[in-house]
C-alpha positions in Angstrom: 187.2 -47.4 32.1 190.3 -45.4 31.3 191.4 -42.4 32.2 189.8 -40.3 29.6 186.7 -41.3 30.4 185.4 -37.6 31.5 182.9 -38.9 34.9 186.2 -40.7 36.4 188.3 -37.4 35.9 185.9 -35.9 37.8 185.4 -38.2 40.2 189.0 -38.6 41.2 189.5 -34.9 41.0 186.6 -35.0 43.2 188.0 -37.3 45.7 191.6 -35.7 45.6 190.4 -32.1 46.3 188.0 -33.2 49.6 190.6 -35.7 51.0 192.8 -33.4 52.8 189.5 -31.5 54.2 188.1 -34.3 55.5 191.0 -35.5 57.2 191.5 -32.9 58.6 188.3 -32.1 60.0 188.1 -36.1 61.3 191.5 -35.8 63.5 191.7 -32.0 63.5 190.0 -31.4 67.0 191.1 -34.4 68.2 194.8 -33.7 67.3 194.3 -30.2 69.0 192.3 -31.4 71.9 196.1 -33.9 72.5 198.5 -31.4 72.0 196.7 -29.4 74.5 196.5 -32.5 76.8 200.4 -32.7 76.5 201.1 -28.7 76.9 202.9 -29.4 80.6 204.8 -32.2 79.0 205.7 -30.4 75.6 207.1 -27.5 78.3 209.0 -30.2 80.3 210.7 -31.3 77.4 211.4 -27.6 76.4 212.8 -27.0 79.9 215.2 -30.4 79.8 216.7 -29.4 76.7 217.0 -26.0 77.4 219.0 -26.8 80.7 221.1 -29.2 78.5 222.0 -26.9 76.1 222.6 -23.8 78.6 225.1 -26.3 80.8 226.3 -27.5 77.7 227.5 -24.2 76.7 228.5 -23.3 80.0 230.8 -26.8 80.2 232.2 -26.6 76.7 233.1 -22.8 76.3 233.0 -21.4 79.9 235.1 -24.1 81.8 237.4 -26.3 79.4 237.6 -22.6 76.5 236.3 -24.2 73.6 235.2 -22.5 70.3 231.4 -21.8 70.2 230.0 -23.6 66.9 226.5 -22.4 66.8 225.8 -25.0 64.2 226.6 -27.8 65.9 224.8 -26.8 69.1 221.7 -25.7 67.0 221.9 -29.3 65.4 222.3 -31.2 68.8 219.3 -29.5 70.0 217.6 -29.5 67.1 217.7 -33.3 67.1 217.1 -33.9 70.6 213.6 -31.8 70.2 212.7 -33.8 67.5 214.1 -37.2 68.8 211.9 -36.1 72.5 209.0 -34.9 70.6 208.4 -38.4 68.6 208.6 -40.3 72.1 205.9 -38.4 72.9 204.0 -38.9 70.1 205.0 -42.3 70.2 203.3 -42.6 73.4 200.3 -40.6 72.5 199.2 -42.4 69.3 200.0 -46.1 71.2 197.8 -44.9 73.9 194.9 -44.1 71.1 195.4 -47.0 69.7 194.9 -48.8 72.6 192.6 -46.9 74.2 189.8 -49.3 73.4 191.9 -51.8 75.5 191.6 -49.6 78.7 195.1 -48.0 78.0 195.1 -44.1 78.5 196.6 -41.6 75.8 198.1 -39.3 78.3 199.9 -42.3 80.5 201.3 -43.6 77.5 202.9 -40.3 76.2 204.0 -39.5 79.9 206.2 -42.9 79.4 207.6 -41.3 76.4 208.5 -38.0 78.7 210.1 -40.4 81.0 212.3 -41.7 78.6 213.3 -38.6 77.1 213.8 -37.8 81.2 216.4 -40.4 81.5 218.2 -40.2 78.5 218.8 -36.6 79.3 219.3 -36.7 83.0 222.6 -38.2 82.9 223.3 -35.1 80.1 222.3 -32.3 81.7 223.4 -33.6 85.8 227.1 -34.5 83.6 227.1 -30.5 82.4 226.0 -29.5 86.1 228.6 -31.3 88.2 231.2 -30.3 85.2 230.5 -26.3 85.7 230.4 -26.4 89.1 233.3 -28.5 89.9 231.8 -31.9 91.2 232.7 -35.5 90.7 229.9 -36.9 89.2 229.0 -40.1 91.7 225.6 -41.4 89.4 224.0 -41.9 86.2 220.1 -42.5 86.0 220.7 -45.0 83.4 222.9 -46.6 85.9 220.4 -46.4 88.3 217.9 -48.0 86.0 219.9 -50.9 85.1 220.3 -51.7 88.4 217.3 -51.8 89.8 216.0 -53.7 87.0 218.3 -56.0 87.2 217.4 -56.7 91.0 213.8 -56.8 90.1 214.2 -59.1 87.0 217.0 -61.3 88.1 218.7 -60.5 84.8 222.1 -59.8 84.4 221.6 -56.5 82.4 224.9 -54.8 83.1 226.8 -56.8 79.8 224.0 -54.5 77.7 226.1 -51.5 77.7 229.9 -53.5 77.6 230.4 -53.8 80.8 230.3 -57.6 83.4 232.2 -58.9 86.1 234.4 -60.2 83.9 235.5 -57.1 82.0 236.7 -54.0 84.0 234.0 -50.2 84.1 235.4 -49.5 81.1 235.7 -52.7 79.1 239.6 -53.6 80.0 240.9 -56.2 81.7 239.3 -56.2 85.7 241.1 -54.1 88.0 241.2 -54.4 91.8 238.7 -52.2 92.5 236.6 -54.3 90.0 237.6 -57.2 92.0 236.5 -56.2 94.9 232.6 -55.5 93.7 
């Protein structure tokens, strides 16, 4: 058949103009019925990145007098919703796809949240301690390493640059590495 052929015009016009419909009525509820599974989590992640980009401000402008750029803050943000939002997502659609498996949708995506929860902890607590005056004493990715490190029995500290053999920030050791 070729593409002149009048019946297969029709039939593939046919076909393109109900796709989208019936897509969209097979995962339609079930994409709704999700995102209003995920409604506290969608608002956690609003909230986290709404404290890191008030702090943020706060730290940049308030305390050390830089130049607001509402670009770049817009963009930061911007991409940490988006970057947040596809863990989630992530999480959800591994979960479905496991689901048959015994996995559940909503733990999965709440895995996702906890990443985006870790990666912007050590942000927003940095901005905190920075406006309000305090040495910052600990990092939740710091935190994380360690512990699984003790519960593996891996040595994952040489994953961000850092070992016993190099120094906190890379250098030679100093004594106070020494003394770890």
């Amino acid at each position: 058949m070729t593409h002149s052929d009048p019946d297969m015009t029709g039939f593939t016009k046919t076909v393109t103009d109900w796709s989208l419909p019936l897509t969209a009525a097979t995962f339609g509820s079930e994409l709704m019925a999700a995102i209003y599974t995920l409604r506290w989590m969608e608002l956690a992640l609003v909230v986290l990145i709404a404290l890191d980009f008030g702090y943020g401000i706060a730290d940049s402008v308030g305390r050390r007098g830089a130049e607001f750029h509402f670009s770049r803050a817009g963009r930061r943000t911007l991409g940490k919703a988006l970057e947040y939002n596809a863990f989630l997502a992530a999480g959800l659609v591994f979960g479905a796809a496991f689901e048959p498996l015994g996995a559940r949708p909503e733990a999965c995506a709440a895995m996702g949240l906890a990443a985006a929860l870790v990666l912007e902890a050590d942000s927003i607590s940095e901005h905190f301690c920075a406006v309000h005056g305090l040495k910052r004493r600990w990092s939740v990715k710091a935190l994380l390493v360690g512990w699984l490190t003790r519960r593996l029995g891996v040595d994952l500290d040489g994953a961000d640059g850092t070992n016993e053999a190099n120094g906190a920030d890379g250098d030679k050791p100093t004594d106070k590495d020494k003394k770890r």
